[in-house]
PASEBA-1860 file (N, C-alpha, C; in nm, 3 decimals):
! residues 167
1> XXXXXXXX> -3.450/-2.603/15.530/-3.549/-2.651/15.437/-3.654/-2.542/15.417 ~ -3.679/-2.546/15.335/-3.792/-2.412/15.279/-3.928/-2.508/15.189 ~ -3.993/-2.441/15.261/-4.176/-2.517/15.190/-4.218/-2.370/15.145 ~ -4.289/-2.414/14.956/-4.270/-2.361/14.922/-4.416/-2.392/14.800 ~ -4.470/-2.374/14.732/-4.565/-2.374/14.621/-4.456/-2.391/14.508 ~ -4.537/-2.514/14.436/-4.468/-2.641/14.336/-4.538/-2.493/14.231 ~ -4.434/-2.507/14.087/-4.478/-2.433/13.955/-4.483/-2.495/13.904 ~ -4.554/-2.446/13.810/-4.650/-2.575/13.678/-4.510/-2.648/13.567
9> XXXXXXXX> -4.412/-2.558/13.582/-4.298/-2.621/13.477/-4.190/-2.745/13.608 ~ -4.224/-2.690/13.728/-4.191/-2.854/13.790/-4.252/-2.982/13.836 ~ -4.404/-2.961/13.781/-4.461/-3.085/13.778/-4.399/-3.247/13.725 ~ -4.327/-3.194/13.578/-4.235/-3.341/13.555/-4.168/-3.371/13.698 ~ -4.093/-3.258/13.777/-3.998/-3.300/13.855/-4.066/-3.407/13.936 ~ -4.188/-3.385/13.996/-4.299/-3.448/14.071/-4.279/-3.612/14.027 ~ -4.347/-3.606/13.896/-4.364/-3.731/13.839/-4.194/-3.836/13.887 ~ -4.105/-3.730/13.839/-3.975/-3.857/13.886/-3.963/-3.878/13.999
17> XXXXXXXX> -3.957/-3.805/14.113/-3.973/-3.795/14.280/-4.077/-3.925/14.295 ~ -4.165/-3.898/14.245/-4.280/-4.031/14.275/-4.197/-4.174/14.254 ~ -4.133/-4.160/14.128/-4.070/-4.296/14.089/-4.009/-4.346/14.166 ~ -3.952/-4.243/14.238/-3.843/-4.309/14.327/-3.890/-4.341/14.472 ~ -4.007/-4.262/14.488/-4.024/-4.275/14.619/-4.122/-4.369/14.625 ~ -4.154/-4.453/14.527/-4.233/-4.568/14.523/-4.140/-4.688/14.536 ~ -4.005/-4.643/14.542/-3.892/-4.809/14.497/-3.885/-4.850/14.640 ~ -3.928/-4.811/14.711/-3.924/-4.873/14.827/-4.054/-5.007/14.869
25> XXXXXXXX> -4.155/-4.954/14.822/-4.260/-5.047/14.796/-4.229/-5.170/14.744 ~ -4.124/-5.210/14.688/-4.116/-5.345/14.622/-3.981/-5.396/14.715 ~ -3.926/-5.363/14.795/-3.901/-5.401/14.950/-3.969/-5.491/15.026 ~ -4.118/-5.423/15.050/-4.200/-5.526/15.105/-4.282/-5.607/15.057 ~ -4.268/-5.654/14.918/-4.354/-5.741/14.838/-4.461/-5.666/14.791 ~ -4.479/-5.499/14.760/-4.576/-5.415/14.734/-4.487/-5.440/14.550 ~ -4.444/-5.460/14.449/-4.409/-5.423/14.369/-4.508/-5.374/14.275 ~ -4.614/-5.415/14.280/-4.737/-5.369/14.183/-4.712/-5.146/14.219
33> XXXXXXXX> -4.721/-5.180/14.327/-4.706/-5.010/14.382/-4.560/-4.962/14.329 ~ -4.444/-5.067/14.338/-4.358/-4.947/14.312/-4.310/-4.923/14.195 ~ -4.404/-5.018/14.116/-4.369/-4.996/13.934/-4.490/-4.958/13.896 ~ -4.599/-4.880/13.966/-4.681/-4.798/13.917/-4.635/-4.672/13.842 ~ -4.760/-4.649/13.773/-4.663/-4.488/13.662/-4.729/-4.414/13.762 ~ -4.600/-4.310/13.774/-4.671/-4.175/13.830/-4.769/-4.112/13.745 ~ -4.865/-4.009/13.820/-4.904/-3.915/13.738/-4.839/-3.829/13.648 ~ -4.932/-3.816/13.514/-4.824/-3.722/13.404/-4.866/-3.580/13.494
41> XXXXXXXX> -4.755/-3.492/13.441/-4.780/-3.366/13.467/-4.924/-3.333/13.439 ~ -4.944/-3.321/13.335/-5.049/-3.259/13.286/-5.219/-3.298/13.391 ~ -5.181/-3.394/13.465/-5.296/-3.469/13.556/-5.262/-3.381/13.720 ~ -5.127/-3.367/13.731/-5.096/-3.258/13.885/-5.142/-3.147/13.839 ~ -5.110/-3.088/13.760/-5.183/-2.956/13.697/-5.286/-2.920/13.779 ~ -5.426/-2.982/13.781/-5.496/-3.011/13.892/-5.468/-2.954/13.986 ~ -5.408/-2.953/14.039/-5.336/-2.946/14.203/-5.304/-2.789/14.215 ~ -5.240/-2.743/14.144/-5.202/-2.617/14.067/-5.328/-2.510/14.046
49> XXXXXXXX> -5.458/-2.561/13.967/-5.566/-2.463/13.986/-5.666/-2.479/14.134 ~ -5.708/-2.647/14.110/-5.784/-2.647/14.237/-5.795/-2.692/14.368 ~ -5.629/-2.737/14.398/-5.566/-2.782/14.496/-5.466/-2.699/14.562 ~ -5.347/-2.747/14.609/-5.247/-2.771/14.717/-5.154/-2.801/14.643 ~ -5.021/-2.743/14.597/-4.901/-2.818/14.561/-4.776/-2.782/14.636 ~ -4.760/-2.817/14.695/-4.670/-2.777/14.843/-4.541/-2.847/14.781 ~ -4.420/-2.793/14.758/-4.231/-2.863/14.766/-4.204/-2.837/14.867 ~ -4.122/-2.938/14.935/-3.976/-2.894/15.022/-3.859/-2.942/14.955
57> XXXXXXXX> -3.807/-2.824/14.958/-3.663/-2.780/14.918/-3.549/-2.874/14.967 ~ -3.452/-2.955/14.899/-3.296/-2.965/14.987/-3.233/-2.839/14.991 ~ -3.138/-2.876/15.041/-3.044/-2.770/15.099/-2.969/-2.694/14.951 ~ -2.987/-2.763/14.836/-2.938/-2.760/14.707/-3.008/-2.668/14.599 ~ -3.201/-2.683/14.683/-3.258/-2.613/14.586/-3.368/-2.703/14.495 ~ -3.303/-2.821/14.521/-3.369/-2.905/14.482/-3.550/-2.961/14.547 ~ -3.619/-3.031/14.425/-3.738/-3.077/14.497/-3.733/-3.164/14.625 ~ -3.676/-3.200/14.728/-3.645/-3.305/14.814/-3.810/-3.425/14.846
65> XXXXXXXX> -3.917/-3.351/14.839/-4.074/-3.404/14.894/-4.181/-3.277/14.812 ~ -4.255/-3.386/14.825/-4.422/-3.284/14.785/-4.526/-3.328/14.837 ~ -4.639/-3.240/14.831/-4.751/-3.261/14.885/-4.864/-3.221/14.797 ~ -4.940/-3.313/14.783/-5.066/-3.280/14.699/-5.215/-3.289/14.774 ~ -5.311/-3.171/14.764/-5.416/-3.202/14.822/-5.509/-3.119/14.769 ~ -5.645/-3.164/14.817/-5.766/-3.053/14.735/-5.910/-3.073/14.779 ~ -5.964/-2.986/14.836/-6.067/-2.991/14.900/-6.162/-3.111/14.877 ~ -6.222/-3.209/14.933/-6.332/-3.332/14.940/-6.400/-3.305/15.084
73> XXXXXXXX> -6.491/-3.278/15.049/-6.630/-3.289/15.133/-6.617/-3.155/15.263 ~ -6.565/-3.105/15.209/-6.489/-2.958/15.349/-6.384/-2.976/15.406 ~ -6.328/-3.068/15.388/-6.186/-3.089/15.407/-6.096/-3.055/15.356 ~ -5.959/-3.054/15.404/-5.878/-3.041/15.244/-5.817/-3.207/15.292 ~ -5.832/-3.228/15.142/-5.798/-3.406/15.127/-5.629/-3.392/15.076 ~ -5.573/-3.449/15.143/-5.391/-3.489/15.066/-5.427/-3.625/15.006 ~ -5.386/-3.571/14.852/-5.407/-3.726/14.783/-5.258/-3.783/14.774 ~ -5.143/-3.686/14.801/-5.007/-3.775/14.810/-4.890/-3.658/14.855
81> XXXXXXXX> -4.831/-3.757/14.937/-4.715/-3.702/15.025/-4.567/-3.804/14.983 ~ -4.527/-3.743/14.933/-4.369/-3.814/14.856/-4.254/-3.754/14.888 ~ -4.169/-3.822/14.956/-4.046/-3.782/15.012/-3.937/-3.836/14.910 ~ -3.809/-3.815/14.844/-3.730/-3.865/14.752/-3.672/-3.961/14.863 ~ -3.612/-4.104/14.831/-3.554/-4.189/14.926/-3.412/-4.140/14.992 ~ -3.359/-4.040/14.880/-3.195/-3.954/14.949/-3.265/-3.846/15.049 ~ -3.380/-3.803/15.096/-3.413/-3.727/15.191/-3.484/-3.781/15.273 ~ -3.528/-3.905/15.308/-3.624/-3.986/15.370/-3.564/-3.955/15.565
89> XXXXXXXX> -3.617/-3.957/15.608/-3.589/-4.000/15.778/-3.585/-3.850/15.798 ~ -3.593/-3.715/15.735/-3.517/-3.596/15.780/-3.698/-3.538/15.812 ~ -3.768/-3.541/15.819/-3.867/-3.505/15.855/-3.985/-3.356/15.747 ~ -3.904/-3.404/15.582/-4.005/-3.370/15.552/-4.139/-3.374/15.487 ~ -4.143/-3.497/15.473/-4.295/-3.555/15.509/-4.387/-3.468/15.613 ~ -4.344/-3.454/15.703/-4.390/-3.391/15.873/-4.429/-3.265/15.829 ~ -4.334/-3.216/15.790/-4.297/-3.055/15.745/-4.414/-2.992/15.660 ~ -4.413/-3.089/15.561/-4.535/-3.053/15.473/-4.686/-3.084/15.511
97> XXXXXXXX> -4.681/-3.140/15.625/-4.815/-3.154/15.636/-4.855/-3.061/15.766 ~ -4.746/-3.017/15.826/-4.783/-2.903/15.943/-4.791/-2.779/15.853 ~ -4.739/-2.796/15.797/-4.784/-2.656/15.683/-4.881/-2.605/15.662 ~ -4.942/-2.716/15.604/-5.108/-2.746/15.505/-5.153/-2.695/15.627 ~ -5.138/-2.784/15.753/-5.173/-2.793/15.858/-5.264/-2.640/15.908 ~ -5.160/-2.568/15.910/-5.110/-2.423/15.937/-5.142/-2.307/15.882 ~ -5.208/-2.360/15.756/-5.233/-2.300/15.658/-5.409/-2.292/15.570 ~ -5.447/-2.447/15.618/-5.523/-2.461/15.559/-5.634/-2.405/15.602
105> XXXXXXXX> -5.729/-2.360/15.533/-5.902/-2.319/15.580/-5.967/-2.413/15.532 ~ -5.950/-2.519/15.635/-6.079/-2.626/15.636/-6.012/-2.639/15.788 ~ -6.161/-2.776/15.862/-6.154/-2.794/15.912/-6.082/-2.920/15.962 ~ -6.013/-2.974/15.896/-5.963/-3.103/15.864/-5.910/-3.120/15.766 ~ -5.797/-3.201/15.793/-5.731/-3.258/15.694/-5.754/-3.440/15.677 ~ -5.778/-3.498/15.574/-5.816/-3.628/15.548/-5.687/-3.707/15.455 ~ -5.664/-3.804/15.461/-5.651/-3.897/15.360/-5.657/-4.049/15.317 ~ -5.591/-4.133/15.242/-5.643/-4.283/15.263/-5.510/-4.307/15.206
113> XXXXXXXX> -5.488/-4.395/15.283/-5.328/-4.476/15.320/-5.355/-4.595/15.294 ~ -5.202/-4.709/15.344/-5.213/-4.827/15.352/-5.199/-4.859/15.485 ~ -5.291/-4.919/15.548/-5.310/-4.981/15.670/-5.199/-4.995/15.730 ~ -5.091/-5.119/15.687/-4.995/-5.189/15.762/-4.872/-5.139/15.701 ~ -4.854/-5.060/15.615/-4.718/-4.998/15.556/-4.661/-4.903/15.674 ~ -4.533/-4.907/15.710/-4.483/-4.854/15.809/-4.499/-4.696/15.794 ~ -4.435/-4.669/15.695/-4.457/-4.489/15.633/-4.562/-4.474/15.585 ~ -4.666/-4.553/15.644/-4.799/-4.504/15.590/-4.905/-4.469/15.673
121> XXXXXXXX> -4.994/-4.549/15.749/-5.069/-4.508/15.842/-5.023/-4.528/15.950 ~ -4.953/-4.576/16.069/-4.846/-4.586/16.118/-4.777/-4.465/16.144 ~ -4.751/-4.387/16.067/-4.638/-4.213/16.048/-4.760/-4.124/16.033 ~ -4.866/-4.157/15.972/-4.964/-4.052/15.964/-5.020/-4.043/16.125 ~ -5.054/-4.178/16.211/-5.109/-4.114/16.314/-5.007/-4.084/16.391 ~ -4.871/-4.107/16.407/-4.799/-3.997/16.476/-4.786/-3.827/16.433 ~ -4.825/-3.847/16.311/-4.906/-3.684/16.229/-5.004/-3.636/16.308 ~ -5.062/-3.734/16.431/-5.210/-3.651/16.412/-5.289/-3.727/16.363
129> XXXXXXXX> -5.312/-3.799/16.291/-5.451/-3.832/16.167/-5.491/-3.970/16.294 ~ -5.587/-3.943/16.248/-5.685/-4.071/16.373/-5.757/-4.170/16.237 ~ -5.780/-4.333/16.213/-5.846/-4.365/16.136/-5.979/-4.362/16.166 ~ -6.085/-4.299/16.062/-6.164/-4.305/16.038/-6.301/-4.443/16.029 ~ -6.415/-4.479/16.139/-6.459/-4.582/16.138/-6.583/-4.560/16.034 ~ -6.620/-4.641/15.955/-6.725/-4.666/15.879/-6.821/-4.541/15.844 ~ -6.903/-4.543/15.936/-6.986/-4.425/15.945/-6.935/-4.311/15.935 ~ -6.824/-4.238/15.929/-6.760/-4.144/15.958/-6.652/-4.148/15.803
137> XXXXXXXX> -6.697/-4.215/15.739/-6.645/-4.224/15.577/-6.709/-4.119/15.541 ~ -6.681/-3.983/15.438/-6.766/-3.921/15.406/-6.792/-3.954/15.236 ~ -6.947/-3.896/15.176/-6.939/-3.948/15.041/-6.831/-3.951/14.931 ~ -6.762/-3.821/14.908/-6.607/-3.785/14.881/-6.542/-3.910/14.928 ~ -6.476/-3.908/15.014/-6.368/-4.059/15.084/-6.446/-4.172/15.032 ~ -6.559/-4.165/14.986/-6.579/-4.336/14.945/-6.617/-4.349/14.837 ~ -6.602/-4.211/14.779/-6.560/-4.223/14.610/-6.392/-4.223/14.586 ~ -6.359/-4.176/14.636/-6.216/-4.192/14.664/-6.118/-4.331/14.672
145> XXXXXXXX> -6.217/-4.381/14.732/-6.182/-4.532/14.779/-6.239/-4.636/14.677 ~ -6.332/-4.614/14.587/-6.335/-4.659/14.538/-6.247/-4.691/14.399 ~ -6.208/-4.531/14.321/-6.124/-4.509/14.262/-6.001/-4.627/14.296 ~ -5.979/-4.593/14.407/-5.842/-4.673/14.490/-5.869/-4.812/14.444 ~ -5.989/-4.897/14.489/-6.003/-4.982/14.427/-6.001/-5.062/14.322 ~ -6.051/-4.977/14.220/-6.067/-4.973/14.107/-5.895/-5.014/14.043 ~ -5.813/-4.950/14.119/-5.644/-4.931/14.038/-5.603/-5.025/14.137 ~ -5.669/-5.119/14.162/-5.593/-5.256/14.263/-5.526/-5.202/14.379
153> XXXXXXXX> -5.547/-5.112/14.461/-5.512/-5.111/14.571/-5.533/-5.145/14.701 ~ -5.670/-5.212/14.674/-5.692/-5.275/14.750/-5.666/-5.426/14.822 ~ -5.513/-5.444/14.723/-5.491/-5.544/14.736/-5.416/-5.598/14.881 ~ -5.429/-5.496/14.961/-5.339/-5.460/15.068/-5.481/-5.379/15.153 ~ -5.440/-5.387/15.286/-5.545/-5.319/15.352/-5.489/-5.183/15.392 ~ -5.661/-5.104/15.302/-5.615/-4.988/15.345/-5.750/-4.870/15.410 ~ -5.738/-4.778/15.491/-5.831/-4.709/15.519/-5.823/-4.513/15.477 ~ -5.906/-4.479/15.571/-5.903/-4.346/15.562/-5.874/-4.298/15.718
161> XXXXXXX> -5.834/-4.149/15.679/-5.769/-4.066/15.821/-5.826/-3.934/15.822 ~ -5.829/-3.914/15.934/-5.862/-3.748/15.958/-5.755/-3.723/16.052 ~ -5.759/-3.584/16.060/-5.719/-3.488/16.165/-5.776/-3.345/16.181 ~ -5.776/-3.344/16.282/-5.872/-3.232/16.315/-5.802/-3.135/16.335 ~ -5.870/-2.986/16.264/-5.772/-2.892/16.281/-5.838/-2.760/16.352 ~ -5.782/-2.682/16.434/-5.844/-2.572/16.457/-5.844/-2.458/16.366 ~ -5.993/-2.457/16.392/-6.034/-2.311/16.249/-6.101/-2.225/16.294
END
């Protein structure tokens, strides 16, 4: 597997990867989530000037997972980690975030999950990520969360994560 920086002409690829890696969500009675529209390209773009766009590769060449993230409050924030469901269990979810990990100049890495979803916060703190209590929300994360709100996600309980990184 090779991790690798996403190019601006495979952002569509992104958008379909999402599709699919949301069909699992309507499994557990999440369907609002897994017939959400991905982001259009033109919105990852983003990610591309003032973020993080991290691929891992299949063995084919193909996009198999991605990672999106971009600095909030001195952190670098991952706003989404998407594995395709034909590469799921192989660990690169993991992959991409020891990367960032590895890579990143901040002091932390953050994000906001779903509470009780198994591949969600659950897999993040075997990542590492510790949830975040109240006070320790930073202004960023609770604009963030609100956004989240805002697009009904809160319909499900969900929080925020850190992990602490050495810098």
């Amino acid at each position: 597997m090779r991790i690798r920086t996403v190019t601006e002409d495979e952002l569509p690829l992104l958008s379909e990867l999402e599709r699919a890696a949301g069909a699992p969500f309507a499994a557990i009675g999440m369907t609002e989530i897994a017939d959400d529209e991905p982001p259009a390209p033109e919105e990852l773009a983003h990610y591309l000037e003032r973020g993080v766009a991290l691929a891992a590769e299949a063995p084919d060449g193909t996009i198999a997972a991605y990672l999106l993230a971009e600095p909030v409050d001195g952190a670098l924030h991952i706003e989404q980690v998407s594995v395709h469901p034909d590469h799921a269990r192989q660990g690169l979810g993991r992959a991409l975030i020891e990367h960032l990990a590895d890579t990143a100049d901040a002091p932390a890495l953050t994000l906001t999950t779903f509470a009780e979803v198994p591949w969600n916060a659950p897999y993040y703190a075997r990542c590492g990520f510790r949830p975040l209590a109240d006070d320790e929300v930073t202004p960023g994360l609770r604009a963030i969360r609100r956004q989240e709100a805002e697009h009904g996600l809160d319909r499900w309980p969900r929080l925020c994560m850190r992990r602490d990184l050495r810098t």
